[in-house]
LUMMAR-210955 format. One record per residue: residue number from 1; residue in one letter; z, y, x of N, C-alpha, C, O in turn. Coordinates in pm, whole numbers. Last residue first. Example, Ala and Ser with C-alpha at 12.3 -4.5 7.8 and 13.67 -1.06 7.14 Angstrom:
BEGIN
   k r    n_w    n_v    n_u   ca_w   ca_v   ca_u    c_w    c_v    c_u    o_w    o_v    o_u
   2 S    708   -225   1285    714   -106   1367    787      3   1290    804    114   1341
   1 A    780   -569   1319    780   -450   1230    780   -330   1320    846   -332   1424
END
This chain:
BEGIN
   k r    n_w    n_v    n_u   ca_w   ca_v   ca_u    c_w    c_v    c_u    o_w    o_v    o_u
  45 X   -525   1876   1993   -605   1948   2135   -686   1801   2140   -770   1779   2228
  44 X   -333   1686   1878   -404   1827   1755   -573   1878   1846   -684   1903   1797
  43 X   -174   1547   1906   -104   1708   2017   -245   1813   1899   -252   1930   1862
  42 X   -144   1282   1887   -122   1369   1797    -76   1488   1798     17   1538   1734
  41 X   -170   1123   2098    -84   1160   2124    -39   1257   2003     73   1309   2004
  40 X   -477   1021   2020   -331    917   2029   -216    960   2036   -127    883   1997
  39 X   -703   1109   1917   -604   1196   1950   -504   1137   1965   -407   1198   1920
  38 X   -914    951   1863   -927   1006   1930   -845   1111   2004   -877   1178   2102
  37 X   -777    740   1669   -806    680   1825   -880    821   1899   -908    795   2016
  36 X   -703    922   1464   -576    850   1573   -622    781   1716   -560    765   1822
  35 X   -922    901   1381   -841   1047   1430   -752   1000   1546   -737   1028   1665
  34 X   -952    636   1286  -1077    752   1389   -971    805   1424   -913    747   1516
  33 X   -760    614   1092   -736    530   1247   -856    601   1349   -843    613   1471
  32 X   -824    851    943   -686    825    991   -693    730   1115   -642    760   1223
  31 X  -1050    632    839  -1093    800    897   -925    817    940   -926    725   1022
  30 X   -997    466    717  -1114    451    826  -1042    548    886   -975    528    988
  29 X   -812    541    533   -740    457    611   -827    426    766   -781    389    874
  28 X  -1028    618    359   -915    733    425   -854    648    559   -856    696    672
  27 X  -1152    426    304  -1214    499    392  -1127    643    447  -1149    729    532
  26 X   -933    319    124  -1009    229    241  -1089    354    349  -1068    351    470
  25 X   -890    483    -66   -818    456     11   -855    371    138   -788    373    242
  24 X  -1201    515   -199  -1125    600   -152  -1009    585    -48  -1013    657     51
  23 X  -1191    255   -289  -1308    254   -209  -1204    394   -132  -1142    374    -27
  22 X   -991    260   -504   -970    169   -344  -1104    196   -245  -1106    153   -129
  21 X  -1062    435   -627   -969    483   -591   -934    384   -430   -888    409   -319
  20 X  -1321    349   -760  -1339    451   -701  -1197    450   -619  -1228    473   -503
  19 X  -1190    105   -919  -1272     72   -733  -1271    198   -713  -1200    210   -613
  18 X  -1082    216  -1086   -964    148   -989  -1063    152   -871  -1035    189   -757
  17 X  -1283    379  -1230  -1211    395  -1129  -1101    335  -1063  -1030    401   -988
  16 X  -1398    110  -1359  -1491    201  -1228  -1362    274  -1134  -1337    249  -1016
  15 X  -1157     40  -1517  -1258    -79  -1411  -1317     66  -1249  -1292     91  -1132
  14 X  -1238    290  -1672  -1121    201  -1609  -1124    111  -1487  -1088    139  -1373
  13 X  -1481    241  -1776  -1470    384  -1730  -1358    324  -1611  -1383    314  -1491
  12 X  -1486    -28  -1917  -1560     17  -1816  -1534    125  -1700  -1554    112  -1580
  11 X  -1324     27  -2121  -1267    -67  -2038  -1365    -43  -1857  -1326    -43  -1740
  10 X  -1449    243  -2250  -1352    278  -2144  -1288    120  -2023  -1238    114  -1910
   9 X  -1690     97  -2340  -1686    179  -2232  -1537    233  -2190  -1528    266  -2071
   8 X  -1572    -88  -2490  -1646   -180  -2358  -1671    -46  -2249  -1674    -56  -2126
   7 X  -1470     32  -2719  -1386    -32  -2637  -1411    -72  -2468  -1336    -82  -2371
   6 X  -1703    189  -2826  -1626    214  -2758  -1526    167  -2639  -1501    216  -2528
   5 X  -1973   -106  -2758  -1885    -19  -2797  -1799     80  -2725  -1796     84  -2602
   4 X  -2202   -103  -2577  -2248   -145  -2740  -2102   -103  -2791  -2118    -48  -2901
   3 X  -2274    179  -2368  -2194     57  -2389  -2253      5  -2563  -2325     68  -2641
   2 X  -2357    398  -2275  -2491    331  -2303  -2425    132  -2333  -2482     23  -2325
   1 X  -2249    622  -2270  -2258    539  -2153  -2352    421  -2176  -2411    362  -2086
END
């Protein structure tokens, strides 16, 4: 990874995915309120 140590790359690796996981939950949470504003009644149609 191009860290000067081990330690600095997982602390790194770590770091990256907490944001991968909130970037993830944020745009689920987008996409759920889309759905919901186009199907309010949650009939699916």
């Amino acid at each position: 990874m191009g860290h000067s140590t081990t330690q600095a790359a997982l602390i790194y690796q770590h770091t990256a995915m907490e944001r991968d996981r909130a970037i993830a939950d944020a745009l689920g949470k987008l996409a759920k309120e889309a759905l919901t504003k186009e199907d309010p009644d949650g009939s699916g149609t």
